[in-house]
DSSP file (Angstrom, degrees, kcal/mol; ACC not computed):
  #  RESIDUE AA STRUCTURE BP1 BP2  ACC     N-H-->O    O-->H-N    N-H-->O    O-->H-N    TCO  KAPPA ALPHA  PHI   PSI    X-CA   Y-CA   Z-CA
    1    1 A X     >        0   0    0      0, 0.0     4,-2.4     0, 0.0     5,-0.1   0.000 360.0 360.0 360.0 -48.1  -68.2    0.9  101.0
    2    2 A X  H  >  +     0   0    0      1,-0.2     4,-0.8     2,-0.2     5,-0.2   0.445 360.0  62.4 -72.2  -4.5  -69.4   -1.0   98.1
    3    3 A X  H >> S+     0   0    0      2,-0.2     4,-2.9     3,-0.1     3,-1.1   0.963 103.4  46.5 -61.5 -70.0  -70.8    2.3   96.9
    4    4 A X  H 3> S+     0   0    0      1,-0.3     4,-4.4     2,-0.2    -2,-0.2   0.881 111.8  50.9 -54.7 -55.4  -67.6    3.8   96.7
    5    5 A X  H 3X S+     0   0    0     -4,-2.4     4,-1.7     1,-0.2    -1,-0.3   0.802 109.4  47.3 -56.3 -24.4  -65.9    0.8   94.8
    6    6 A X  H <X S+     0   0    0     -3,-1.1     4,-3.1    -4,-0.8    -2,-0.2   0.806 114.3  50.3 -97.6 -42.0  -68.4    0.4   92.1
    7    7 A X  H  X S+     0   0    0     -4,-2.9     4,-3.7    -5,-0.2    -2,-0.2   0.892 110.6  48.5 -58.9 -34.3  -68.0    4.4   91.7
    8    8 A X  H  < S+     0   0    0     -4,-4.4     3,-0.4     2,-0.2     4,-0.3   0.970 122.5  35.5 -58.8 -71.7  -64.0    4.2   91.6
    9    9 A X  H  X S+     0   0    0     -4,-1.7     4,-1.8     1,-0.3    -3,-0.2   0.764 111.1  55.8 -70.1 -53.0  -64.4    1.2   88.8
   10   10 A X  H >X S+     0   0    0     -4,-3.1     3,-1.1     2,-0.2     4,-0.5   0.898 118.2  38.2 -20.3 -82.4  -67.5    3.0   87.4
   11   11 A X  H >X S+     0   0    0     -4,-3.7     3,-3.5    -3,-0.4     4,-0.7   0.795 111.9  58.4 -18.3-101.8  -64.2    6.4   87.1
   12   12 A X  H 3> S+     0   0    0      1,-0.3     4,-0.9    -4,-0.3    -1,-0.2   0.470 107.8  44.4   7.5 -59.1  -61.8    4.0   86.1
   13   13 A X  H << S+     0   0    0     -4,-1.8    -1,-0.3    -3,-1.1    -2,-0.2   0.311 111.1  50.0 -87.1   8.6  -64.1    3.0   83.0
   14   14 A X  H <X>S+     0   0    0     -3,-3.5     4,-3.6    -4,-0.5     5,-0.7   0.589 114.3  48.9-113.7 -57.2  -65.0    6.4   81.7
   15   15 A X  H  <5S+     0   0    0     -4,-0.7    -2,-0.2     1,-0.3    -3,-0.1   0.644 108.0  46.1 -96.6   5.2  -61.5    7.2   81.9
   16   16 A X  T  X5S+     0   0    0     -4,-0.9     4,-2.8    -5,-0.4    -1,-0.3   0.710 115.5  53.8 -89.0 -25.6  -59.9    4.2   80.0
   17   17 A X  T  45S+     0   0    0      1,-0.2    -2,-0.2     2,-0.1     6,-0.1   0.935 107.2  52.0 -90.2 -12.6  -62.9    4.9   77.4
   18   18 A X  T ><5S+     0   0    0     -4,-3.6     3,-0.5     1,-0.2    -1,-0.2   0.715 113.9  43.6 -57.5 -24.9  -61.7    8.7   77.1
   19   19 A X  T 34<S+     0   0    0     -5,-0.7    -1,-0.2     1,-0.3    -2,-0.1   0.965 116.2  39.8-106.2 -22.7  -58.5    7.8   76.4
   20   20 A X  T >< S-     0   0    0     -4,-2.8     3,-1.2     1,-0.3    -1,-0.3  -0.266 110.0-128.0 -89.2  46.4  -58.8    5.1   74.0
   21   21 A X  T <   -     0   0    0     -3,-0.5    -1,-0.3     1,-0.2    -2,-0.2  -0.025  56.6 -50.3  28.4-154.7  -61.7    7.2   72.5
   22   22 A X  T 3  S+     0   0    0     -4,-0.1    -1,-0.2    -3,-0.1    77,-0.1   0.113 106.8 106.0-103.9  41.5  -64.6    5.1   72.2
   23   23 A X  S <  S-     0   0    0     -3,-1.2     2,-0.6    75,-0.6    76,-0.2  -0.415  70.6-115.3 -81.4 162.6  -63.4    2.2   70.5
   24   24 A X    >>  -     0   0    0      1,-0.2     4,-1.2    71,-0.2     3,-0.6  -0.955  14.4-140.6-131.8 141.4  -62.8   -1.2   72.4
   25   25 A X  H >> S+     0   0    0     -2,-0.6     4,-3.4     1,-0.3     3,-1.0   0.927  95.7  49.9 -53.1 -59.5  -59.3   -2.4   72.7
   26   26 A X  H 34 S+     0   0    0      1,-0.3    -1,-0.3     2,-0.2     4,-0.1   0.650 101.7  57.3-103.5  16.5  -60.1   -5.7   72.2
   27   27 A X  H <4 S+     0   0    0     -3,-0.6    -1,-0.3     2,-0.1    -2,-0.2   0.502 103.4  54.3  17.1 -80.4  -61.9   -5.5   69.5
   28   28 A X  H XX S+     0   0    0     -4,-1.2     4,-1.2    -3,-1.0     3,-0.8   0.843 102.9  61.5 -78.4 -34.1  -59.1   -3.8   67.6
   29   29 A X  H 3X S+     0   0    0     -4,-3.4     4,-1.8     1,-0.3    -1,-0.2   0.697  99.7  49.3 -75.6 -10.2  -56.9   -6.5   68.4
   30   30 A X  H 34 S+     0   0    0     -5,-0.2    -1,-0.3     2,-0.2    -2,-0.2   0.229 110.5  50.5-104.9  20.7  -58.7   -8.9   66.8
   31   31 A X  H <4 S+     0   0    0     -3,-0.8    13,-0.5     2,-0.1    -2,-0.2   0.515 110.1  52.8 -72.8 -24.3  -58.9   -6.8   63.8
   32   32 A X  H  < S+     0   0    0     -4,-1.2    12,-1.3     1,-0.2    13,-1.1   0.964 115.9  38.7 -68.5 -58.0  -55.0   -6.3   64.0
   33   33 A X  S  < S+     0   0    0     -4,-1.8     2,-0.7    11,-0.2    -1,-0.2   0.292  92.3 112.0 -91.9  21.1  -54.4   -9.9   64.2
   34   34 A X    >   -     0   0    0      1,-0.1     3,-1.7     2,-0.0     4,-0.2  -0.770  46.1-165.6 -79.6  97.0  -57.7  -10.7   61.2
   35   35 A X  G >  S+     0   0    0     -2,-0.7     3,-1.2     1,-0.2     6,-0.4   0.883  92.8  69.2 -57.5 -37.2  -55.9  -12.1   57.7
   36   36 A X  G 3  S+     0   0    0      1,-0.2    -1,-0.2     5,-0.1     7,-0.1   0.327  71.8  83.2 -78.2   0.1  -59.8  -11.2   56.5
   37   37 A X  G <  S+     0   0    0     -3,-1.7    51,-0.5     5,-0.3    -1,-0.2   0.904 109.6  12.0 -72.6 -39.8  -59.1   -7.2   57.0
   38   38 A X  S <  S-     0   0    0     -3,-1.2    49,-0.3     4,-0.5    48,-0.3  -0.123  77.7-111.5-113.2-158.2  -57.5   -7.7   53.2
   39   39 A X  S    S+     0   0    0     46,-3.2    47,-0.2    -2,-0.1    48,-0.1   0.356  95.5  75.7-128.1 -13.2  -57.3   -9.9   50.4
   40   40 A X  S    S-     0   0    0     45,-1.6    46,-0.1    46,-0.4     3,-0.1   0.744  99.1-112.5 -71.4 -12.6  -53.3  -10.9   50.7
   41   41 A X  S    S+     0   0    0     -6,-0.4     2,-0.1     1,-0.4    -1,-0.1   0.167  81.9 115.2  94.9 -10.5  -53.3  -13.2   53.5
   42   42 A X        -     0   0    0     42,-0.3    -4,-0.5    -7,-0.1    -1,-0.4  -0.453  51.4-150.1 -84.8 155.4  -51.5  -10.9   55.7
   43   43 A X    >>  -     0   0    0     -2,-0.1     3,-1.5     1,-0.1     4,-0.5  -0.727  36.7 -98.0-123.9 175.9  -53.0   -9.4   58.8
   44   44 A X  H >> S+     0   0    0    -12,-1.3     3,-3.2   -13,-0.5     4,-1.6   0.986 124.1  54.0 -21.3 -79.4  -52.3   -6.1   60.6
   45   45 A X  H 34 S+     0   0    0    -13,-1.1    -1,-0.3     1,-0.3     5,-0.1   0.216  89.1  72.6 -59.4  16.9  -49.9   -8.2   63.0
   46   46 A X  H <4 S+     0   0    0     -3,-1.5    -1,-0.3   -14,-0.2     3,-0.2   0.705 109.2  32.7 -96.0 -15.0  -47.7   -9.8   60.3
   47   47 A X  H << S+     0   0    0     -3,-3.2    -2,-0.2    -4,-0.5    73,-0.1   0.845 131.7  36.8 -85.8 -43.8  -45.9   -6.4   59.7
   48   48 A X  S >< S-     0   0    0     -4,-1.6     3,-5.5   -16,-0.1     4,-0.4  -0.458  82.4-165.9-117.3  55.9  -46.3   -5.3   63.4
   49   49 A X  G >  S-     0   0    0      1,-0.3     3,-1.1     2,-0.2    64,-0.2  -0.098  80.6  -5.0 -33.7 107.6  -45.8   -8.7   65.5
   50   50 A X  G 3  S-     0   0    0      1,-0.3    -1,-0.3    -5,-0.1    63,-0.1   0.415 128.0 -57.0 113.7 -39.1  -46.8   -7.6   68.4
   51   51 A X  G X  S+     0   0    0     -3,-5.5     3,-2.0     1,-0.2     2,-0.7   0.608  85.9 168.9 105.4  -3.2  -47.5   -4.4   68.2
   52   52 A X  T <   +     0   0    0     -3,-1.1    -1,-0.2    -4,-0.4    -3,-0.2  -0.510  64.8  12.1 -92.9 126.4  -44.1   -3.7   67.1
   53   53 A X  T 3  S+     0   0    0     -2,-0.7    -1,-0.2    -5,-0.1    -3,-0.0   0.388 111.2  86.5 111.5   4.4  -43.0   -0.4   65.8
   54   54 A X    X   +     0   0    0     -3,-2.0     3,-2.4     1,-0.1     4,-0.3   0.358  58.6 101.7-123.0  -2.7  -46.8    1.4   67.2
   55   55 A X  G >  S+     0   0    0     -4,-0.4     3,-0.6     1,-0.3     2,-0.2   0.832  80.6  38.9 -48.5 -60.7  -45.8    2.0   70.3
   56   56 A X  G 3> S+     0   0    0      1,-0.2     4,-0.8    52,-0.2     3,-0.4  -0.053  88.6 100.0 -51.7  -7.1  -45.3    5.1   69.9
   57   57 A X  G <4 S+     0   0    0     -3,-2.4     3,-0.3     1,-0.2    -1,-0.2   0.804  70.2  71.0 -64.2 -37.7  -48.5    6.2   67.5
   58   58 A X  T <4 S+     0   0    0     -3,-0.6    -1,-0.2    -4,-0.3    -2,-0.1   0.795 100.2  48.0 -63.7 -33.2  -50.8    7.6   70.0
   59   59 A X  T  4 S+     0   0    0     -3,-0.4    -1,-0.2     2,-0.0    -2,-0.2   0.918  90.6 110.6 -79.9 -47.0  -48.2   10.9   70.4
   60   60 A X     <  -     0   0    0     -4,-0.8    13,-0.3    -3,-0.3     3,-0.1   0.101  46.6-177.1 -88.6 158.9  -48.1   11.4   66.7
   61   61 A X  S    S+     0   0    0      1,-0.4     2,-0.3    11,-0.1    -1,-0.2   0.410  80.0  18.0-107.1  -4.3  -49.7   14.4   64.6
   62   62 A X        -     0   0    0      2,-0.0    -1,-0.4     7,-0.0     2,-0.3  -0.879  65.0-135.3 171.4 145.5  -48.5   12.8   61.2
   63   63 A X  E     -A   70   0A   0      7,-2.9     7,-2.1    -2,-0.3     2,-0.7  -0.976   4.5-158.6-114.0  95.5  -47.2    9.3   59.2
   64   64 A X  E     +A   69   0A   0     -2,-0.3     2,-0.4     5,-0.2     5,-0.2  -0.780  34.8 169.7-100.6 111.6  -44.3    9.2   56.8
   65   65 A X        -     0   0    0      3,-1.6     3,-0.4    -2,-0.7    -2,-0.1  -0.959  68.3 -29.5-129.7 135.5  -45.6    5.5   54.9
   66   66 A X  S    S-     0   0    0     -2,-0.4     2,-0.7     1,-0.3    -1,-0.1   0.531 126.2 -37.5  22.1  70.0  -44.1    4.7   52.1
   67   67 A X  S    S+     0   0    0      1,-0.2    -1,-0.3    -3,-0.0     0, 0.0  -0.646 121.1 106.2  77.7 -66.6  -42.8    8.3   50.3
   68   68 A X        -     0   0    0     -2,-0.7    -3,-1.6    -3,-0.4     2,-0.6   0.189  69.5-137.0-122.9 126.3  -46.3    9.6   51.7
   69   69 A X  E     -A   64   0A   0     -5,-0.2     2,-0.5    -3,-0.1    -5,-0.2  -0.757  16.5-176.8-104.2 121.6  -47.7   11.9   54.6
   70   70 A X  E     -A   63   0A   0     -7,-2.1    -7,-2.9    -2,-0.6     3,-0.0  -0.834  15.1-154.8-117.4 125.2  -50.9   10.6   56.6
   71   71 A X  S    S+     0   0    0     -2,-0.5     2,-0.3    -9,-0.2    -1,-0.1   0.630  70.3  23.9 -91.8   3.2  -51.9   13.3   59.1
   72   72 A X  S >> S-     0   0    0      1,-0.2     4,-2.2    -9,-0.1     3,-1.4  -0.983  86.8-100.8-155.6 177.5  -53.6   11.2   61.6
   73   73 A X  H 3> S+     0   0    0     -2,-0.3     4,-1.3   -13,-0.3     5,-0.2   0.700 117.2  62.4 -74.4  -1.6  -53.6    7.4   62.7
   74   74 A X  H 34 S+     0   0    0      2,-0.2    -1,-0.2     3,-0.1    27,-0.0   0.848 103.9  37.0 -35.5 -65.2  -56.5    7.0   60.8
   75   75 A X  H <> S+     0   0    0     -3,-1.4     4,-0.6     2,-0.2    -2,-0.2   0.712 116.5  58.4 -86.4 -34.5  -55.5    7.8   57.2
   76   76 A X  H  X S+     0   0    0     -4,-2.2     4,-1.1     1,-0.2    -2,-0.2   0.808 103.9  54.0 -73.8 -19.5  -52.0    5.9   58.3
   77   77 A X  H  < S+     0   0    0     -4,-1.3     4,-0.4     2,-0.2    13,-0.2   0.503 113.6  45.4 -80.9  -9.9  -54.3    2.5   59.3
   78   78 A X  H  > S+     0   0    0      2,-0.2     4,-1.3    -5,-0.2    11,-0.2   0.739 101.7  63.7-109.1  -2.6  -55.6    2.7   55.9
   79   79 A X  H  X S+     0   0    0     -4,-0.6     4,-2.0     1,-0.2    -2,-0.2   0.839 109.8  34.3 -54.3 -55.5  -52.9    3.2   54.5
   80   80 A X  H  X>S+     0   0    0     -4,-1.1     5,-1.8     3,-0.2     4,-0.6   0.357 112.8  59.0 -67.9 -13.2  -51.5    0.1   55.4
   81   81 A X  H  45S+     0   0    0     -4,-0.4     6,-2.0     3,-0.2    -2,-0.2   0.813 110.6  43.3 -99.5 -36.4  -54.4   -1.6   55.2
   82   82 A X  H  X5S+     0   0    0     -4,-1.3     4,-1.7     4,-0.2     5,-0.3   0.997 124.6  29.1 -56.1 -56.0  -54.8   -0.6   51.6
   83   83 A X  H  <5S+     0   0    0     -4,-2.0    -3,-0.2     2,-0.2    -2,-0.2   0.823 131.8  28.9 -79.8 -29.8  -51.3   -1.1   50.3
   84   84 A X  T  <5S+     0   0    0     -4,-0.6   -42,-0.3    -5,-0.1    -3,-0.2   0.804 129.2  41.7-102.8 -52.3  -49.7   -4.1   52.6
   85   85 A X  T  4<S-     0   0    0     -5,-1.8   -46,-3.2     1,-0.1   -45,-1.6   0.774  91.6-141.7 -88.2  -0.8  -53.1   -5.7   53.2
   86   86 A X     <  +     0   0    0     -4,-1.7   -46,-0.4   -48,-0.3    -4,-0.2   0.963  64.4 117.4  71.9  42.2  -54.8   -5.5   49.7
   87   87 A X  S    S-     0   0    0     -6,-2.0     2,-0.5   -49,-0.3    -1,-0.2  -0.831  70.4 -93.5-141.2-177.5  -57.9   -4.8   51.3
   88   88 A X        -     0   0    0    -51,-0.5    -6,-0.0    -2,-0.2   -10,-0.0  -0.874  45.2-100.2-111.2 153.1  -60.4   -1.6   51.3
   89   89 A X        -     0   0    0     -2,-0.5   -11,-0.1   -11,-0.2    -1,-0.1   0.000  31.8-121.5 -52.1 134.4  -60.2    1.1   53.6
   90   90 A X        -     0   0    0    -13,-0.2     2,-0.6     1,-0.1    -1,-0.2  -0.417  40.7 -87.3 -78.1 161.4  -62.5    1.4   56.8
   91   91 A X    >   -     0   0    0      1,-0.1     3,-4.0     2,-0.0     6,-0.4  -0.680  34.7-131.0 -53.5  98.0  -64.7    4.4   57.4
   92   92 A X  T 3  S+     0   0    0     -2,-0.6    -1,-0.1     1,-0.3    -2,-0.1   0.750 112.3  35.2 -38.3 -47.7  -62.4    7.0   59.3
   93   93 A X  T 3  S+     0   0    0      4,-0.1    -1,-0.3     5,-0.0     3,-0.1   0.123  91.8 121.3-103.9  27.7  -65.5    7.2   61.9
   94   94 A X  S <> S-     0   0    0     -3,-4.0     4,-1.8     1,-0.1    -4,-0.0  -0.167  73.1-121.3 -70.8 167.0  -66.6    3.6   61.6
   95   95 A X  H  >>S+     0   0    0      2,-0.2     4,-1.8     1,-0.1     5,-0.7   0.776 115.5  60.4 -77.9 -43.5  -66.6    1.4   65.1
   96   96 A X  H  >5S+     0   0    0      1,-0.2     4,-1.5     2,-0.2    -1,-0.1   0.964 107.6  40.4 -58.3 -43.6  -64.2   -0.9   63.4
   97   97 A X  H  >5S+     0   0    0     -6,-0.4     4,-4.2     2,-0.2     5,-0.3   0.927 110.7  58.4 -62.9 -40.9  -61.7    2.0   63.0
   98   98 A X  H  X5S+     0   0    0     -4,-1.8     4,-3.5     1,-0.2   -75,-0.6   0.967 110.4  49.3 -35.1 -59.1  -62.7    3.3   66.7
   99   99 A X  H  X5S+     0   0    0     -4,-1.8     4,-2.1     2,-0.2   -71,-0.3   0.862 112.7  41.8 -40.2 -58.3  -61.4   -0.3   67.6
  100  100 A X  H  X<S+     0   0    0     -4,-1.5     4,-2.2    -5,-0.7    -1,-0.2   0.996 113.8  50.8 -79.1 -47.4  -58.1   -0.3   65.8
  101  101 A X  H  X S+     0   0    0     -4,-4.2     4,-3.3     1,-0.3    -2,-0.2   0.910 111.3  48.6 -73.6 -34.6  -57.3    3.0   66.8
  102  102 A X  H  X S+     0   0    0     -4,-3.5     4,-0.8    -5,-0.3    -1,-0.3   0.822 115.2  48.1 -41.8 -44.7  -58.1    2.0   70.7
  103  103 A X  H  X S+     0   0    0     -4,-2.1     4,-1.1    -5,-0.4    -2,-0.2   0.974 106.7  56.1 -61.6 -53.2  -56.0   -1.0   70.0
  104  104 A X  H >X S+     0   0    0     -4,-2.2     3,-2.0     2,-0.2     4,-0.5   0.940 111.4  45.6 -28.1 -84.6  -53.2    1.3   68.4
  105  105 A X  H >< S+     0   0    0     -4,-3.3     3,-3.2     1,-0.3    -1,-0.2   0.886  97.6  64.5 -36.3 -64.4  -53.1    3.3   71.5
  106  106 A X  H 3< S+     0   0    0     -4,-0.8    -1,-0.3     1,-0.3     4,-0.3   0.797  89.1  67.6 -27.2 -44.4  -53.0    0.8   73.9
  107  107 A X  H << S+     0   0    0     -3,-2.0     3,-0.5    -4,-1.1     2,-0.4   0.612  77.3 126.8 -60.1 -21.0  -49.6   -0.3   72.5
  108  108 A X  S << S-     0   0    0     -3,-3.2   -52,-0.2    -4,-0.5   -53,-0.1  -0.352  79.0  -1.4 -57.9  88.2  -48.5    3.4   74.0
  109  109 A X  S    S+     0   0    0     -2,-0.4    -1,-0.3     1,-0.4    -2,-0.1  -0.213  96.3 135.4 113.5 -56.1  -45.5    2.8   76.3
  110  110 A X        -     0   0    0     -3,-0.5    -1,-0.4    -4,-0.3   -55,-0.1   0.144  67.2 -98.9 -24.4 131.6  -45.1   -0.6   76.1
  111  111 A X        -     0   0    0      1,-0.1     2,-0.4   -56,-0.0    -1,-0.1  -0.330  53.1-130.3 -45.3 121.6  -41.8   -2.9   75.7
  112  112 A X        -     0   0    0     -3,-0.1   -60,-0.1     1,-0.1   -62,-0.1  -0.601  27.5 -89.9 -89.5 156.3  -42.2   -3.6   72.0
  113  113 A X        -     0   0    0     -2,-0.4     2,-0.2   -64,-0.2   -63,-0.1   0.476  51.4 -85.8 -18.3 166.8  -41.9   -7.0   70.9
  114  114 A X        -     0   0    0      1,-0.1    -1,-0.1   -62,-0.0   -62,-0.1  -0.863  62.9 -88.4 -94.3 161.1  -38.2   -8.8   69.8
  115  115 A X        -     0   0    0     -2,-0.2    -1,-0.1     1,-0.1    -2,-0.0  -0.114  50.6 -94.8 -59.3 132.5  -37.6   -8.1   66.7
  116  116 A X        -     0   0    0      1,-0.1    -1,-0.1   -67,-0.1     3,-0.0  -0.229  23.1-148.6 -56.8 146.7  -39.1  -10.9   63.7
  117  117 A X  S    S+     0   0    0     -3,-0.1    -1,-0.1     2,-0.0    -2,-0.1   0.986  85.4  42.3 -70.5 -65.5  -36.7  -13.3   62.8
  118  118 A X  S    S-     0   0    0      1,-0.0     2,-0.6     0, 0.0     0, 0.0   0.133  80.9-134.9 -93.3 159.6  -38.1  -13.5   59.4
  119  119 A X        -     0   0    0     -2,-0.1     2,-0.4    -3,-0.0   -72,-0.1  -0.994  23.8-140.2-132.0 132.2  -39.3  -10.3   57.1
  120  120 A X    >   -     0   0    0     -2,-0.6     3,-0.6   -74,-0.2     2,-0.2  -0.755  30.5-100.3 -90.3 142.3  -42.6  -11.0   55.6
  121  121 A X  T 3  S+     0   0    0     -2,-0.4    -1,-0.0     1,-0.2     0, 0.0  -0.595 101.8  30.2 -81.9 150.3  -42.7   -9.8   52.2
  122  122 A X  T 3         0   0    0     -2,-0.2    -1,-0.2   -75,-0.0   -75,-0.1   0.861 360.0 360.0  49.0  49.3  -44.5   -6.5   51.5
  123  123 A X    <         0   0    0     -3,-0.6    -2,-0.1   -76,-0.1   -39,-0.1   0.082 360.0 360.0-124.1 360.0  -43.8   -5.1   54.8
């Protein structure tokens, strides 16, 4: 019996890291929410409270950011990272991007946040 469970959880963890590639969720979320990703004082999570507005990232083939087209969530997290967070781009196949994009995903399907009260500037 204890075979069996340790093989289900054993599945289980193979197939959460297949689907968040092999980045680790939480991980990326404290990169999301890190003011130290940039130089502006802003973090991932001051634009996207939450997670709000990413639900929906994992489905998409391509990123319309500011006049611009980013074909994968890659090039659209550095996008942002560059221009909102003043900071310099990660390595597309770095662990730290693995991480964000595994956070990113995660957000897939979720209730998104309520809406910010407040608009942070340069968002």
């Amino acid at each position: 019996m204890l075979k069996k469970v340790l093989v289900t959880i054993g599945v289980l963890a193979l197939g959460v890291n297949l689907a968040y590639g092999q980045g680790d969720v939480e991980k990326g979320k404290k990169l999301f929410n890190d003011p130290k990703l940039g130089t502006s004082g802003k973090s991932c999570n001051s634009c996207h409270s939450g997670g709000q507005g990413l639900e929906g990232s994992a489905s998409k083939k391509e990123f319309k950011l500011g006049g611009k087209t980013q074909k994968s969530l890659e090039e659209a997290i550095n996008f942002c990272i560059e221009m909102a967070l003043k900071g310099k781009p990660l390595d597309p196949k770095s662990k730290e991007m693995q991480d964000m994009v595994a956070y990113i995903k995660s957000l897939s399907g979720k209730t998104p946040a309520a809406p910010k009260k407040k608009k942070v500037e340069g968002c």
